[in-house]
Structure formats: C-alpha cells, structure tokens
N, C-alpha and C positions, 0 to 999 in steps of 0.2 A: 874719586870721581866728583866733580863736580853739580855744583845744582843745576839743569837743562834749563835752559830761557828759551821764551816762546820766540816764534822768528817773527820780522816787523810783519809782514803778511797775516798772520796767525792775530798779532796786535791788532791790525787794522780790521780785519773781519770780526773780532769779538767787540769791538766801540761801534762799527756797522749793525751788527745784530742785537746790539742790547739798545741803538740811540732807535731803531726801528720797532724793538719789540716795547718799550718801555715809553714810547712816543704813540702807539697804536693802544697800549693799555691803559693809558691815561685819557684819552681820547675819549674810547669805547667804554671807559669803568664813569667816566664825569656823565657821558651821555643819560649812558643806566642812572644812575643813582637822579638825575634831574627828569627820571620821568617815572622815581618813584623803587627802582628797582635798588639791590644790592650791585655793588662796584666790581666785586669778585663775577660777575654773569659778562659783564662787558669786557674784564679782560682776559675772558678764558674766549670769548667771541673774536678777538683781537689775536688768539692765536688761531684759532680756529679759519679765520682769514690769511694768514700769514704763513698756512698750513700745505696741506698735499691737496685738500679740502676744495680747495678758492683756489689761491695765488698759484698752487702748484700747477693748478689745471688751466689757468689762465694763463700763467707768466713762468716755464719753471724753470727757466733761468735764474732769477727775481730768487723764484723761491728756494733755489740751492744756495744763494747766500745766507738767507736765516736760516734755513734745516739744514744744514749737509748732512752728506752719506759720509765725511769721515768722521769716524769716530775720535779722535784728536782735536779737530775742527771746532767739533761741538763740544770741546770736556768745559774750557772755559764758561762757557752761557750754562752750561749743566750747573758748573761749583757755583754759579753765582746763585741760580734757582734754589738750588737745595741749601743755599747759607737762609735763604729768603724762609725757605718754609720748616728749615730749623727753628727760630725766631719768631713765625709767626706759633709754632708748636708752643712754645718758652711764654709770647703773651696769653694761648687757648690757659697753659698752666695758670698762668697768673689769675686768670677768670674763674679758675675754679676753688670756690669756697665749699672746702669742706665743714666749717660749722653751720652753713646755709642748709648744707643736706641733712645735719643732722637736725635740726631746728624744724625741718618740715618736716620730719618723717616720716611716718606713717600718710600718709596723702602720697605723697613724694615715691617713697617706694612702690606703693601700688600701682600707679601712673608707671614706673620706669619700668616695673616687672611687664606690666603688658604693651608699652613702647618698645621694649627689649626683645620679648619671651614672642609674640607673634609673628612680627618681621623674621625673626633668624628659624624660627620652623618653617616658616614660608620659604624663606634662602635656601635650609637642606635640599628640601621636595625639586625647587626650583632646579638648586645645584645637582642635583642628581638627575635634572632630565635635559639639561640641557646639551647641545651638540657637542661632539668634539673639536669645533672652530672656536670654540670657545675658549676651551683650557690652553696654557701657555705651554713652552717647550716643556717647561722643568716642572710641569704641575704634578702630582699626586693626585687619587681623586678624592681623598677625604681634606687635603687642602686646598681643591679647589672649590668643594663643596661647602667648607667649612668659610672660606673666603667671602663668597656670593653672601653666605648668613650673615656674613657682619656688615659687608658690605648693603645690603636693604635695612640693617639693624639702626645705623647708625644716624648719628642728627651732628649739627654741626654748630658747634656755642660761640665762637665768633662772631659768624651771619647771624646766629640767633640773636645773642645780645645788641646789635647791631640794629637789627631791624626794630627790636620791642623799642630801642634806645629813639630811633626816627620817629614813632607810634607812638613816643611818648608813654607807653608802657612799660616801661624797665620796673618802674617803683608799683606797682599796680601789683596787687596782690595775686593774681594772676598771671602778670608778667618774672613775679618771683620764683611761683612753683613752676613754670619754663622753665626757668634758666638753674633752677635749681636741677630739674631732672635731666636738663640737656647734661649739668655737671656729671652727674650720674649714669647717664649714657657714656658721656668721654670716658669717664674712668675703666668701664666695664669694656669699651669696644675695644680701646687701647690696649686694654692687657689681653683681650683674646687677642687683636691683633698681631703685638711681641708673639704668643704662641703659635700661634697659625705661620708665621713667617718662619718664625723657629723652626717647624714640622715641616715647610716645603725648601729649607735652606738644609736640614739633613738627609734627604732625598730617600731613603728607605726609612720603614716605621718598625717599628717591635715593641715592646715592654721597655726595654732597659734603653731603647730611643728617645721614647716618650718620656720617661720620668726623668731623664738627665735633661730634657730640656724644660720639664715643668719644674724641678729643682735647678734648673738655669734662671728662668726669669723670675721665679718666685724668691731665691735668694737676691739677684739685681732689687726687688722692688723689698723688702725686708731690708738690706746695705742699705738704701737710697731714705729709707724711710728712717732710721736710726742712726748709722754715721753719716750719714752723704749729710743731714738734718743737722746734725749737730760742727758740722764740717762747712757749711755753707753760713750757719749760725757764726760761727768763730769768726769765718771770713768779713760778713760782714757787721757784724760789731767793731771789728779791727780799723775797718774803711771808715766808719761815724766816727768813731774814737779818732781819730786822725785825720777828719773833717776833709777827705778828698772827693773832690766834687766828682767825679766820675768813676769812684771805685766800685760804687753799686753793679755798673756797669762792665767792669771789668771783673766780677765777681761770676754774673749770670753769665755770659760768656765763657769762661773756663770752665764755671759747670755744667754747662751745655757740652763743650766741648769732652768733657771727663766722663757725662755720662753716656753723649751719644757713641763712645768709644764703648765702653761697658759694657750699654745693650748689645753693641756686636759681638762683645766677644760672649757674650749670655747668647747668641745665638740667635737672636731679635732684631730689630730694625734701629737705624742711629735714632728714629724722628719719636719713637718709645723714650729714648734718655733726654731730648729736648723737651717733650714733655713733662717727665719727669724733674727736671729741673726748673721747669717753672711753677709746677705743683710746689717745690721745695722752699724755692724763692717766696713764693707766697704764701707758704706756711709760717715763714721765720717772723720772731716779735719785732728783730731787726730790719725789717724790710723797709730800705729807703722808697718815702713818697713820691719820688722825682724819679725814680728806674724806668716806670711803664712811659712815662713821658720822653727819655732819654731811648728806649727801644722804640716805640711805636711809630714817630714817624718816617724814619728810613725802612726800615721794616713795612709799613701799610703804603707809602706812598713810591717805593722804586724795588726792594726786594721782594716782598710777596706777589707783586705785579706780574715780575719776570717770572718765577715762577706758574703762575697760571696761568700767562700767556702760554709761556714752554708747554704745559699741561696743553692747552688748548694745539701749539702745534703736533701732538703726536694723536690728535683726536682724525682718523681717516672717515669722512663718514661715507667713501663711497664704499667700506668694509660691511654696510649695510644695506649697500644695493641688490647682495643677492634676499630671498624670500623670506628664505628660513631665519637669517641674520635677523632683519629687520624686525620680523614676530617676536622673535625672543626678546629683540630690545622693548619691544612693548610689552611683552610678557616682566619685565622685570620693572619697567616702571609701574605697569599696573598694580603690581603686587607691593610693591615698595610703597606706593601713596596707601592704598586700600588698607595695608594691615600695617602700617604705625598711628595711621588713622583710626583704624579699630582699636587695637590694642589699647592707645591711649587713652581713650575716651570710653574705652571697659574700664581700665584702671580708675579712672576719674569718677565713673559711676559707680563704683565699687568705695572711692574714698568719700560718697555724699556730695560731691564736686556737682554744684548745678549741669546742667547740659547745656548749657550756653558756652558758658568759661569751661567746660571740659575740654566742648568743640576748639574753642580758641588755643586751650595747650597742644590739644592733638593736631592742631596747622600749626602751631608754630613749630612743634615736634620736627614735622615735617620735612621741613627745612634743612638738605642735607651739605649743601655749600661748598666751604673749602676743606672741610676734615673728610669727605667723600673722596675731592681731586684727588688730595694727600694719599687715600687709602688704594685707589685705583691707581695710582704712581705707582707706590709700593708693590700692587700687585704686578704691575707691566714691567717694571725693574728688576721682580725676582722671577720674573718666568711664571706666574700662577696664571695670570689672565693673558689672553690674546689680544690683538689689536683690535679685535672685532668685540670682545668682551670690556675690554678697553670703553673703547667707543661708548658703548653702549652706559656703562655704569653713568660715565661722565656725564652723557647727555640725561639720565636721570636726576644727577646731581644738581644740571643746569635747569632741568624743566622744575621739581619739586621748589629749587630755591626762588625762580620766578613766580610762585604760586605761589608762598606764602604772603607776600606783603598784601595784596591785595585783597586776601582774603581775609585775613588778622584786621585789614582796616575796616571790613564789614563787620568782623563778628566782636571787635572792641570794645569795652562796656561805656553808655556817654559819655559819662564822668569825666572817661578818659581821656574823649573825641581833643578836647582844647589846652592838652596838656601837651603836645605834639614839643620836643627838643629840636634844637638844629640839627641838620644832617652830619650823621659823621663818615668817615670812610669807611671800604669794607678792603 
C-alpha cells in the first residue's frame, strides 16, 4: 500500500490555518514584548482569539476553519505545533548547564528544595479537593493529583532566561542563581513528569506497575546519560571532523527524534526525549557553537509560535463560566503564586540570600511560561486534565508570566537598572 497524500482541500486549509495562526502570533507576541511583556503571553492570546473563546462566539464559521472538529483536518497544524515544541524542548535542554548547578550549590538547592517541596504539597492537597470536572477521561486520581503538584511546582527557564536576558540581569549574580535553580526545577519537573504520564498512560496501578515504569524511565534517563552521551559525542565529532556546515544540526534532530521515540516506548511522553536531547547536546565537549543559532530562529520565530497559539486555541474560557469552575481556577493561581513565592524566598533565607535578591529569585521563580503550556498539553492530550482544568492551568501560566517582568524590574538591584540588553524573542 502505498503512502496516503493529503487531498488539495486538506493542503489548502492547513497554509489557511497556519498563514492566520502564525500571522495573529507574530502580531499579538511583537505587541507584548514592546510593552515590556514576554512574546510567548501574546501568542497563546492569538490563540485564545482564534479560539471557541472569541472568534468561535463571534464568527464560528471563521472559527471552524482554524479549529475544526475533524480530527484529520487538524493532524497537520497538530504535527506542525508539536515539531515546534519538540525544539523549543531541545533549546530549554540546551539552557541547562549542569556545572552551573553544581558551582552554586548549596544556595541553589535550598532555594529549588523550597521552590519545588512547597508548591507540589500545595498541588496534593489542592489535587485531592478539587471537583470531578476537573479530572480528564483517562485520569487516575493519584495521576491526577500527582499532575496538579507539578503542575504549580514548576517554573519555566526559557521565559526565565529571556526576561533576566531584557532586564539585563542574565549576568547579575542573582540573575544566575535564577536560572541556575530554574535548571534545577526543569530537571526535577521533567522526570516527575515522564512518571506521572507513565502512571496515567498504564491506566491501573499495583507494585509491579509501578516499578516497571520507574525502571522504565529510570533506565531511559541512565541509556540517555551514558550511551545516548557517548553516541551523540561520536556523532558530532564525526560532523567537525568533516567540517559540514549543518551536521550539528542534523545531529540534534535525529536525537531528538531517537529519543522522543524512546521515552514512548519508556512509557513517558516524546517532549521528556526532546529534552533530553538537548540536555545531551549541551553536555558534549563537541558541541558546535553555531547549533543554537541554526535551531532558534525557525523554531522562536514560526514553530513555537504555532504551537502556543494551538495551546491558546484549545484554551475554552467559557468552561469557567460556571462557579465552582471559576473558584478553583483561582484557587490554583492563588496557591501557585503564594507558595513558589514562599518556598523560594524560605529557601533563600535559609541560604543567607539577602531579602531583597531572595524576593527577586522568588518572582523570577515565578514565571511559569511555556514549560507550563507544554505540561498542560501533555496533560489534555493524555486524558489527565479536563478542559476546564485545562483552562485553568493555562491561564495561571499566562497571568504568573505577566507578572514577573514587572515586578523583577522593581525589585532589580541599580547597578543593574542600566545594563538592560536588546530585546530578544520569547
């Protein structure tokens, strides 16, 4: 049998929906960022317009061409989002310097233990009272409880770096221990993540459930750390040694692709192996300096975009018009600002960290961006969260990340004030 090709129709509404979503996110991400925000808030708002939201209630004619109800319709704009947030998973890796974290340590852990350790006991409590409109078809309720905790746990080092990066804060001693413990956060949300999806993708629990899937992803990230390392190392010494200008490139890409294969069949999510692979990328001695410059900008400027917009169309917010809905969603930002804010700024008093610059890492903590969307994807894609849980995360992720710039640009130490870099995208 041969390969099936899309029909011209099928062609024609996929360059319709990507030349309007990807036309609306550049738009709505340019606006943000020129009045100070993150570019990632304007183009999940871009979906969020283009949605059931807005356009659907307005025009939903309009709106059945970018959303349709078939599922065919939409695979295309789907693969394109998810190559998008593959990639941008591959760059979060590339940002994360493991000798960073170790070089801070002792500060650094204390800060991530109480950024980490109070959020996701707030998420149990949280996860365990919330409604049943909440949980998705396929939830369990210890993965869905489990879900919520990482979900308020988590920070997002993209947007992070991103914003210290406009603030002129990146290089600020304070802008380090951020982004050092944001690393720190990724690592640790990521791998509970892989588990938590693993537990709600084998749909009953037992002993011998459980430990085939924590010796599923614990052997993945052991492979990944030892041959996958020495196997990406090979790779790309082979590409320098033979001075091809784009083999970096064609390197991270295979391993993206080899790993996100892997973590599925580890029983995990693909966007655990894209990460993974950029972690690996950026551990190698061989890592070409010209990669991140060769990924970033199709990747920040038209496939991550697509994605968040998408993100933003599956965001209903009339799933919050009834009572209870709406509370909860408040109930969980509340708790999500309040206790990463605590946590971090225990931790930071607890590391001798003035209360000035505590405050500052605990807002910039805060900041929960695109590795939020990414996680509330993941949850609405395997059935753990609802559309109404959904919703809600999202719009935590949107409110939290619009609060940090502005707040980081009061609590900045002066020094800092006229160090400010050019704007980069988000």
């Amino acid at each position: 049998m041969g390969f099936p090709s899309l029909q011209a129709d099928a062609v024609l509404l996929m360059w319709v929906q990507l030349l309007v979503i990807v036309a609306a996110g550049r738009l709505l991400g340019a606006a943000f960022r020129r009045i100070g925000q993150p570019g990632v808030v304007g183009e999940l708002l871009a979906g969020v317009l283009l949605g059931p939201s807005v356009l659907g209630w307005l025009w939903p004619a309009a709106a059945a061409i970018v959303v349709p109800d078939d599922r065919l319709a939409a695979a295309p704009l789907n693969a394109i989002a998810w190559l998008g947030v593959a990639l941008l998973l591959v760059l979060t890796g590339l940002e994360t310097d493991l000798a960073t974290i170790r070089r801070l340590g002792r500060a650094s852990a204390l800060i991530a233990a109480g950024a980490l350790g109070l959020p996701f006991a707030a998420g149990i409590g949280i996860g365990l009272l919330m409604p049943a409109s909440f949980h998705g078809d396929a939830a369990t309720r210890i993965a869905f409880v489990l879900f919520i905790a990482i979900a308020l746990s988590i920070s997002s080092l993209p947007v992070i770096a991103r914003i210290l990066t406009e603030l002129g804060l990146v290089r600020h001693d304070t802008g380090q221990m951020i982004i050092a413990v944001a690393m720190t956060n990724d690592l640790a949300g990521w791998a509970a993540l892989g588990l938590v999806t693993a537990l709600a993708q084998a749909g009953t629990l037992s002993f011998g459930t459980v430990a085939t899937l924590l010796g599923g992803v614990a052997l993945l990230l052991a492979a990944a750390l030892t041959a996958g390392q020495r196997l990406v190392d090979a790779a790309l010494r082979a590409v320098r040694e033979r001075g091809t200008e784009y083999g970096g490139l064609v390197v991270a890409v295979v391993a993206t692709g080899a790993l996100a294969a892997l973590a599925h069949l580890a029983g995990s999510d693909v966007v655990i192996g894209a990460y993974l692979a950029g972690l690996l990328l950026s551990r190698s001695r061989f890592f070409p300096a010209q990669l991140r410059q060769q990924l970033e900008p199709l990747t920040v400027t038209i496939l991550a975009p697509v994605f968040f917009a998408t993100a933003g169309l599956r965001l209903d917010l009339t799933a919050l018009a009834d009572a209870q809905a709406l509370l909860w969603a408040g109930v969980v930002l509340v708790c999500a600002v309040a206790t990463k804010v605590a946590g971090a700024l225990g931790g930071a008093l607890l590391a001798r960290v003035g209360l000035r610059d505590g405050l500052t890492i605990a807002v910039g903590l805060n900041a929960r961006g695109a590795v939020e969307v990414v996680i509330a994807t993941v949850g609405l894609q395997t059935g753990i969260l609802s559309a109404t849980a959904y919703t809600a995360i999202v719009l935590m992720a949107i409110v939290t990340t619009v609060m940090a710039p502005p707040l980081l640009q009061a609590l900045r130490p002066a020094r800092a004030r006229t160090t400010a870099t050019a704007e980069v995208p988000v």
